[in-house]
C-alpha positions in Angstrom: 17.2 25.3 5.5 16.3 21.8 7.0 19.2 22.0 9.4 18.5 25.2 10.2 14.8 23.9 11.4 15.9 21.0 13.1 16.5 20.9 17.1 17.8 18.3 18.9 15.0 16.1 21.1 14.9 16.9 24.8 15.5 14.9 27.0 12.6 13.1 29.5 11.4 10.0 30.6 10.8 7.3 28.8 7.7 5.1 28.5 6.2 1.5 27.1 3.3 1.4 25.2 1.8 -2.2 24.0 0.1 -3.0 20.4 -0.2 -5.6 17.9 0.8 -6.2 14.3 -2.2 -5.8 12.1 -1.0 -5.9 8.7 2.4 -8.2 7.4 3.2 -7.6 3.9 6.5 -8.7 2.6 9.2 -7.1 3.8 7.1 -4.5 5.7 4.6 -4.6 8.8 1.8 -2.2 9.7 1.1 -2.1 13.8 -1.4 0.0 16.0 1.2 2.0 17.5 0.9 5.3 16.2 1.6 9.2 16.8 -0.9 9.1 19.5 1.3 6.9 21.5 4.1 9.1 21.5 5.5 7.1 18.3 7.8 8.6 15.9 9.2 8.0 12.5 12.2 6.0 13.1 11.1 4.8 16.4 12.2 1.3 17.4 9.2 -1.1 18.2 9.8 -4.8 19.0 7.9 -8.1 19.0 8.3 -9.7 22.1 8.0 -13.5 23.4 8.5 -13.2 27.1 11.6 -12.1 28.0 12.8 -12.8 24.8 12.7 -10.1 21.6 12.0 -12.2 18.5 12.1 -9.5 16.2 13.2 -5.9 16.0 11.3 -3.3 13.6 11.3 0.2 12.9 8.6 2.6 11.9 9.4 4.1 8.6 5.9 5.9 8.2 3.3 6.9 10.6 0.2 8.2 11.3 -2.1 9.2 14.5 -3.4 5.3 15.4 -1.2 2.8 13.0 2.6 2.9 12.0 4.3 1.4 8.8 7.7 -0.6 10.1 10.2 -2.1 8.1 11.9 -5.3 9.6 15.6 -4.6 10.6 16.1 -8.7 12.0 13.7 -11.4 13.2 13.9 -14.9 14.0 10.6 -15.9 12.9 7.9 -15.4 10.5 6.0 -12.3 11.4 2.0 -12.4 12.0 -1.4 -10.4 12.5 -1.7 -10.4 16.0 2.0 -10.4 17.1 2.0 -8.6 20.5 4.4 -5.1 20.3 6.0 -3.1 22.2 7.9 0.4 21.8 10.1 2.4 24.0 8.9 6.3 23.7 10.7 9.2 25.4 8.5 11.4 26.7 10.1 14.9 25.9 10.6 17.3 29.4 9.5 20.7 28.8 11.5 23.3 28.1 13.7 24.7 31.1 12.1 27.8 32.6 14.5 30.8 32.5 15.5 31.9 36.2 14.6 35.2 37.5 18.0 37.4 37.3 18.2 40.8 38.4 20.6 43.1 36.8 22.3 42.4 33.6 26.1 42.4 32.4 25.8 46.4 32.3 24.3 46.5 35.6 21.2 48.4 34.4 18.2 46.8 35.0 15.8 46.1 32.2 11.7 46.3 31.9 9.6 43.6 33.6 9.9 40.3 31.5 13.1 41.2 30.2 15.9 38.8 30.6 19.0 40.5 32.2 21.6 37.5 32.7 24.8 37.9 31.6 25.9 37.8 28.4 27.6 33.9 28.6 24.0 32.9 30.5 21.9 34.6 28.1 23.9 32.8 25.5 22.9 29.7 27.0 19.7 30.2 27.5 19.2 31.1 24.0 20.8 27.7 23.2 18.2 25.4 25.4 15.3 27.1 23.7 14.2 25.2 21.0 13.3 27.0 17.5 9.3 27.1 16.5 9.5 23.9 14.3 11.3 20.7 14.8 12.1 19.2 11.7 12.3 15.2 11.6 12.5 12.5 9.2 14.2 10.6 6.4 15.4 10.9 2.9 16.8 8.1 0.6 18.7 8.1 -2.3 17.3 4.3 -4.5 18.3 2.3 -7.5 16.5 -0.1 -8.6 17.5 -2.4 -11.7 16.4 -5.7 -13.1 18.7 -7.0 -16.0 17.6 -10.3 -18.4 19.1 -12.3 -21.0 16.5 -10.5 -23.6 17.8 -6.7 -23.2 14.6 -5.2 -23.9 12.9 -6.4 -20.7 15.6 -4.6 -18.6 14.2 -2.3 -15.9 16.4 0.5 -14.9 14.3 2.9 -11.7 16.3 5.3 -10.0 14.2 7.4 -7.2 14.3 9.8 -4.3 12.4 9.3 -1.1 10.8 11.6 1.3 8.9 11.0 4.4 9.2 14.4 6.3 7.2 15.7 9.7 7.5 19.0 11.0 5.7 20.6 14.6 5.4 23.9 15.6 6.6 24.4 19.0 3.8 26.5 20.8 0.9 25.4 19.3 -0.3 21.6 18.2 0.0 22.0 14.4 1.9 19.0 12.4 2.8 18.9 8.7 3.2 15.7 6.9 4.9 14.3 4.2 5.8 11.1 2.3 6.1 10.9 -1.3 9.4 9.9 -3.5 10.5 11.0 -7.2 11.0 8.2 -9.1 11.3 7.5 -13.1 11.4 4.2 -14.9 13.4 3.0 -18.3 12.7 0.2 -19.9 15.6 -1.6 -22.2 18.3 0.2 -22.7 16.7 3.3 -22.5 17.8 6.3 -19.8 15.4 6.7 -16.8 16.6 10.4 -17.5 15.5 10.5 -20.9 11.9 12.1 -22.1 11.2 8.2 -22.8 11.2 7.1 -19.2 8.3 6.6 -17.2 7.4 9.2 -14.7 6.3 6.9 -11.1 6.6 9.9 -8.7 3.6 9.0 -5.7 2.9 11.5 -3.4 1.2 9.3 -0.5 1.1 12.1 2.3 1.1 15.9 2.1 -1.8 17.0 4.8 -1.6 19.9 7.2 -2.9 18.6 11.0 -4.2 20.6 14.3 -4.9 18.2 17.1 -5.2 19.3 20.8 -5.9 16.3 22.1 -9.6 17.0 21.6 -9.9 18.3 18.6 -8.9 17.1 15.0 -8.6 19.4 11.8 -6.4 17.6 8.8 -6.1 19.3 5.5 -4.2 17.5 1.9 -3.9 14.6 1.3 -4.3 12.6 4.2 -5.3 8.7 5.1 -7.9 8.7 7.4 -7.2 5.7 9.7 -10.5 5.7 11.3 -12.1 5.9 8.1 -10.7 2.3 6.0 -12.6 2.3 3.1 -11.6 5.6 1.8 -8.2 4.8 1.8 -6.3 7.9 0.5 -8.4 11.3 0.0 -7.6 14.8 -1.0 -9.6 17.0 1.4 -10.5 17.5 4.8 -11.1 15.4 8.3 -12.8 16.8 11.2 -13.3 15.1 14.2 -13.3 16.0 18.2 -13.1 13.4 21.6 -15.2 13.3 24.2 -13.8 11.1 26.6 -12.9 7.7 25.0 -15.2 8.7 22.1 -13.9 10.2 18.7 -16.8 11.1 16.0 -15.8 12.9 13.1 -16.2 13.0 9.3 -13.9 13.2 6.2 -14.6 14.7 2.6 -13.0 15.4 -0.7 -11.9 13.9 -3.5 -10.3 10.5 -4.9 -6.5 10.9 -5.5 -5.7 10.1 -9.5 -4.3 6.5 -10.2 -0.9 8.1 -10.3 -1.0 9.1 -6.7 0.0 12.3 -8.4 -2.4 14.8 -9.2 -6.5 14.5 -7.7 -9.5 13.3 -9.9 -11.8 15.4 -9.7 -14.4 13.2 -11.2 -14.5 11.1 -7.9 -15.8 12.7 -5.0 -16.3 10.8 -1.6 -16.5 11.0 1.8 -17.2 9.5 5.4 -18.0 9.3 8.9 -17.0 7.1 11.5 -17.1 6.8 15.3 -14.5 5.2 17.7 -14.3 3.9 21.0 -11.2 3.4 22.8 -9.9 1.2 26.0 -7.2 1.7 27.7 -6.1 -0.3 31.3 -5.1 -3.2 32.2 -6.8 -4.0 28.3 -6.0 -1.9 25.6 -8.2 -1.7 22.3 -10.3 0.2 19.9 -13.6 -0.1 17.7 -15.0 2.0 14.7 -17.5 1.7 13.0 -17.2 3.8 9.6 -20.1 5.0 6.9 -18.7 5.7 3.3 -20.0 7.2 0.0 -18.1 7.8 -3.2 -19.6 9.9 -6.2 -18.7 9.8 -9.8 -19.4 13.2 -10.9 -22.9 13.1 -9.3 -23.5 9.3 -9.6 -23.4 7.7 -6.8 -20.8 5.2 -7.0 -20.2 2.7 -3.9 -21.8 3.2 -0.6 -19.9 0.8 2.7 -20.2 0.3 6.1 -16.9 -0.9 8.0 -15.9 -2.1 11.2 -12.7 -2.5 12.3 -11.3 -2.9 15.8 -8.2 -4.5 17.5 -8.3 -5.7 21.5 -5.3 -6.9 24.1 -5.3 -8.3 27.3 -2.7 -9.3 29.6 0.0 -9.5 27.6 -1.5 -12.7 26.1 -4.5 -12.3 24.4 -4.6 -10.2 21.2 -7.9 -10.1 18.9 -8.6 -8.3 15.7 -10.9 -8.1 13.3 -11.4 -5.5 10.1 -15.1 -6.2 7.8 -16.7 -4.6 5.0 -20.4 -4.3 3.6 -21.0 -3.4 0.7 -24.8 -1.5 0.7 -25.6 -1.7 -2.8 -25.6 -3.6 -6.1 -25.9 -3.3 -9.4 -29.1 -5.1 -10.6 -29.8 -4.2 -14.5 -29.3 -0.5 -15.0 -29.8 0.3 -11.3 -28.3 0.7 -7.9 -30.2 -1.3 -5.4 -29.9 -1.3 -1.6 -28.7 -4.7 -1.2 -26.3 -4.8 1.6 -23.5 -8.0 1.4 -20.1 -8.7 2.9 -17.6 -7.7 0.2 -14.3 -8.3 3.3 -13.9 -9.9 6.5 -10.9 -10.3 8.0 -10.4 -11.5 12.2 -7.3 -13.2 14.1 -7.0 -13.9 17.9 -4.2 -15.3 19.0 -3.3 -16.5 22.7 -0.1 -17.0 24.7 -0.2 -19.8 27.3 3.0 -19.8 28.2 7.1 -18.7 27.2 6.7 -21.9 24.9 3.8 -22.0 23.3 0.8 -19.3 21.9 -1.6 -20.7 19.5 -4.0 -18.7 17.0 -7.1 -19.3 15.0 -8.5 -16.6 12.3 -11.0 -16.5 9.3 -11.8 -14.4 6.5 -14.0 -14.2 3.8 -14.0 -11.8 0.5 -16.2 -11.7 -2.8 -14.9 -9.7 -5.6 -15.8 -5.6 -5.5 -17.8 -4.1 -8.1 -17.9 -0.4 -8.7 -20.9 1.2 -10.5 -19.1 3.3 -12.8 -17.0 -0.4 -13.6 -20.0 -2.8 -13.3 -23.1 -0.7 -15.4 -21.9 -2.0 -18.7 -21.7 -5.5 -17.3 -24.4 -8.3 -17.5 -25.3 -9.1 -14.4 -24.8 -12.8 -14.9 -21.4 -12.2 -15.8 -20.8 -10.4 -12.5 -18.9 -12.9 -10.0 -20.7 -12.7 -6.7 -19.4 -15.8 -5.2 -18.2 -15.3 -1.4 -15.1 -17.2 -0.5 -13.5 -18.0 2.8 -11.3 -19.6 4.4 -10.0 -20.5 8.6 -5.7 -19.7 9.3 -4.4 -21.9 12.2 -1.1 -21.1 13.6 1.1 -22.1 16.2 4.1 -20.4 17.4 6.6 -23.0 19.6 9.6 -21.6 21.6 12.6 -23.6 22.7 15.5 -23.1 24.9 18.8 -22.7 23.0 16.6 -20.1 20.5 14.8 -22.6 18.2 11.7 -21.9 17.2 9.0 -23.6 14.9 5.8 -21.9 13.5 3.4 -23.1 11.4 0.5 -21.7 9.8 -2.5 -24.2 7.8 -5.4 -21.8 6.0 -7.9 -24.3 4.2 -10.4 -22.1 1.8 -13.4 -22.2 0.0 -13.4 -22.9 -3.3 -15.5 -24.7 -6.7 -14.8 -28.2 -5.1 -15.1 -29.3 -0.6 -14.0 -26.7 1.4 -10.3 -27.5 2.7 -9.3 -28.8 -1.6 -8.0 -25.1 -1.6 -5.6 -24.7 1.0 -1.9 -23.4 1.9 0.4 -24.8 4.7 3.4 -22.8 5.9 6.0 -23.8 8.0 9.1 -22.6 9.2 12.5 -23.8 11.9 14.4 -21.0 13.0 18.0 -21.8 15.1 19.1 -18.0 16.6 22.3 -17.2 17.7 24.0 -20.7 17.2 26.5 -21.4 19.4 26.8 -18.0 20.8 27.6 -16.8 17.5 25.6 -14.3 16.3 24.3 -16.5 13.6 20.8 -16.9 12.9 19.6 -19.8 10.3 15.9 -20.7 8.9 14.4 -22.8 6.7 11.1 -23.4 5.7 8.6 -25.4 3.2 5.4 -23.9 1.7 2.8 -26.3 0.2 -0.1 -24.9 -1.8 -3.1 -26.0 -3.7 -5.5 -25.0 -5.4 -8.5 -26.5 -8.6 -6.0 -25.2 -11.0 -2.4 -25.7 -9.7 -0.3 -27.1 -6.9 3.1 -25.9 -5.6 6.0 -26.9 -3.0 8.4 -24.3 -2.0 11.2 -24.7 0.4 14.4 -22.4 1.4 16.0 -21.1 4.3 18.0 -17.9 5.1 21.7 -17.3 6.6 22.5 -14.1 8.9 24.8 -12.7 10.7 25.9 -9.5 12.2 29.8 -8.7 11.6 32.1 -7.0 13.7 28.8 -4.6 15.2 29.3 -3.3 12.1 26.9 -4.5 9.3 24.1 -7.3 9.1 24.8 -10.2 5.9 21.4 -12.2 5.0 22.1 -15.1 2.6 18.9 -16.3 1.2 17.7 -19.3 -1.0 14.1 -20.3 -2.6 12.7 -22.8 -4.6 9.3 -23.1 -6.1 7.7 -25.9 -7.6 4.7 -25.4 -9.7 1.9 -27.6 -11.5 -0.7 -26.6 -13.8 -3.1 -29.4 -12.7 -5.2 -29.5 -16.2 -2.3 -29.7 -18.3 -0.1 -31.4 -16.3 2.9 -28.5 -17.2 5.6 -28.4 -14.7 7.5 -25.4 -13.9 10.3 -24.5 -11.3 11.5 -21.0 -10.0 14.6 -20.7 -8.1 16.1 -17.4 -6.2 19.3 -16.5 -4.5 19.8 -13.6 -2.4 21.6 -11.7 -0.3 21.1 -8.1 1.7 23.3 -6.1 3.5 22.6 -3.5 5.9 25.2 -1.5 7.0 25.0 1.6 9.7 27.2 4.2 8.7 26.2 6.5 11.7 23.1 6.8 13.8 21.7 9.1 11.1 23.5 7.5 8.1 22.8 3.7 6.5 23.2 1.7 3.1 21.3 -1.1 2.2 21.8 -3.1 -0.3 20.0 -6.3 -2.0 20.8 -8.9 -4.7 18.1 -11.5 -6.2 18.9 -13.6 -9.2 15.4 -15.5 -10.1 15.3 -18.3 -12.8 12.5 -19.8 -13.4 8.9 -18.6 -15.8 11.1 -18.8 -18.7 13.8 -16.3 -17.7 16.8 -15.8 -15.8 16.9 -12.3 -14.2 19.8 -10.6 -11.7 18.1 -7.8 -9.6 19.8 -4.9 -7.6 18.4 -2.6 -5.1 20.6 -0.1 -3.0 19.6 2.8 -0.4 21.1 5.7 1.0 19.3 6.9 3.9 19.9 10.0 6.1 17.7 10.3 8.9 17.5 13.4 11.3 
């Protein structure tokens, strides 16, 4: 059935479109290039330093303003604010059947019908595309984490979805992205009735958007809404002109990701402006309640918004306010800044770009989790801190960045800090071989740590990419003077199979904290 619904892309022009990175997360980054862009799951998107592309990414996940990438190869540390750019192909519209008279009988047939010959009709059944296009990816994982103590074994085999389909004739999109996944413990089956089921369903909404208008129904993340996060219900929204105003309602998704609590209702509305020129941006401002039951539960304000100009200067920012508080037995209007979160970053030439960014956060109290709490036991301290970084590019591809973040904490501002730097050497001696190290220093009133390691890669024969990786972490618990050291080795392979077929595979032995663990991950993707 799914090969029966997919087509294969037409062909058109293609097109750049320009964003930023706003989100870095481990192996994963989040960037404002979207489905609105002409994005598409799978897409390529690259992080660029002048002529040169220092890291290559693609979009595993996407939604109408934002994309989730994973990072295929980089030569640096990856950063909020990193300038991208993505190649889109602009589809060509279907061909428009000539005007034949007679047909293969030599009869001719009623106005509109077609009455080519039999091999032409043949092909022109061929170049019209079927009334869904199918696209997406499905992975096959294993997970598994053995110890010396059997009975901490983790064994987590899952299946993957992430799945868009688009009607042909009218604007109507349907989204998924959820996996199957169960979890054994010991020695244990993951098959067994024992295992843990961690099945998520992150995605499954129904969308209509002509451009102007905007109806979503499931479960849907509303990315001009960022407070709500996930909801089960509905968004509405319309443009007029560079303005989008709309609303979302419904309820709060269960912990599991699986099923809906219906206990938790909430809902928003938000309003959005967007540039686009010479400087490219957005800004939206959101409003957000959440009920439990019919106790009102948290009411926000957000703003978030992201800015570019001339290829060098990249600003953004993402805040929350929190409008009430618990005080005693009620729920006051007290507004306060629960996040705040801004980077700007600069480029003043192929050499160097230089950034500066703060942020500030104060833990988040529910009312539902904070009524049975004393109010002097409620910590509503705000801490903050400044990130400096600096990004250097040499000839030969070496490359240093460093990033210093001094925050806030129970002594002088700047006693907390962390300091990040790393050396990258790309393509040594033509080679194909890429080597980095780097050294982590952190501290804090309660511990210090220094962490160094480096990575090895290389890409064989245009055949498969071999990562060789090292860490070492040293810790100190400052009060009782307990040193502790954590060591890993790795290694990840990607390998290509076809352009719709690829295997991953990773290895991490950790010892350290006590124990000495050997992790495998593997993946089996087909993507169409």
């Amino acid at each position: 059935m799914l090969l029966a619904l997919a087509v294969l892309p037409a062909v058109g022009a293609d097109k750049m479109v320009n964003g930023s990175v706003t989100y870095v997360s481990g192996g994963t980054v989040y960037t404002s290039i979207g489905r609105d862009a002409g994005a598409r799951d799978s897409s390529l998107v690259y992080i660029l330093a002048g002529s040169d592309t220092t890291a290559t990414l693609q979009i595993i996940a996407i939604s109408s303003k934002s994309s989730l990438c994973k990072v295929l190869r980089t030569k640096r540390d990856l950063r909020v604010g990193d300038a991208v750019t993505a190649k889109i192909t602009v589809a060509a519209p279907p061909p428009t059947p000539p005007a034949v008279a007679g047909s293969d009988q030599g009869v001719v047939g009623p106005p509109g019908a077609f009455s080519g010959s039999l091999p032409e009709r043949q092909r022109m059944s061929a170049a019209t595309p079927a009334w869904v296009a199918l696209s997406g990816r499905i992975s096959s994982q294993m997970f598994a984490t053995r110890y010396e103590n059997s009975a901490y074994n983790i064994t987590q085999p899952g299946l993957v979805a992430n799945l868009k389909a688009k009607a042909r004739d009218i604007p109507l999109t349907f989204d998924f992205y959820g996996n199957i996944r169960m979890q054994a413990y010991g020695n244990e089956s993951p098959f067994s009735r024992s295992a843990r089921n961690q099945s998520r369903i992150y995605r499954l909404s129904l969308e209509y958007n002509d451009g102007m208008n905007i109806a979503s129904i499931g479960r849907i993340v509303p990315t001009f809404s960022p407070t709500l996060g996930a909801i089960d219900g509905v968004l509405l929204a319309r443009r007029v002109g560079n303005v989008l105003v709309g609303s979302s309602f419904g309820f709060q998704p269960g912990f599991s990701q699986r099923g809906t609590d219906t206990d938790y209702r909430k809902g928003a509305a938000f309003v959005s402006f967007e540039m686009n020129g010479a400087s490219t941006g957005s800004v939206t401002a959101t409003y957000a309640r959440s009920y439990f039951q019919t106790t009102l539960d948290r009411e926000v304000a957000s703003v978030y918004a992201y800015f570019m100009a001339l290829g060098r200067l990249s600003v953004y920012a993402n805040s929350e306010v929190d409008l009430r508080k618990k005080s005693g037995d009620q729920y006051i209007l007290s507004p306060s800044l629960t996040t705040m979160f801004m980077t700007v970053n600069y480029r003043f030439t192929q050499v160097l770009s230089l950034g500066i960014g703060g942020d500030a956060s104060r833990p988040l109290y529910t009312y539902q989790a904070a009524r049975a709490i004393p109010d002097s036991l409620l910590d509503r301290k705000l801490r903050a801190g400044v990130t400096f970084h600096m990004n250097i590019y040499l000839p030969g591809g070496i490359s240093l960045y460093n990033t210093y973040t001094p925050r806030s904490g129970q002594g002088s501002f700047a006693k907390n800090y962390s300091d990040y730097a790393s050396l990258t050497f790309s393509n040594i001696a033509s080679s194909g071989i890429t080597l980095r190290s780097n050294v982590n220093f952190n501290e804090s009133e309660f511990t210090r740590s220094v962490g160094y390691g480096g990575y090895l890669q290389h890409h064989f024969f245009d055949s498969f990419d071999l990562t060789l990786r090292y860490q070492q972490y040293m810790y100190t618990v400052k009060r009782l003077g307990e040193r502790n050291t954590s060591t890993t080795l790795g290694a990840d392979l990607i390998v290509p199979i076809t352009r719709s077929l690829s295997l991953m595979t990773s290895y991490d032995r950790l010892r350290g904290y006590g124990a000495d663990s050997h992790s495998v991950f593997a993946e089996f993707s087909v993507r169409f």
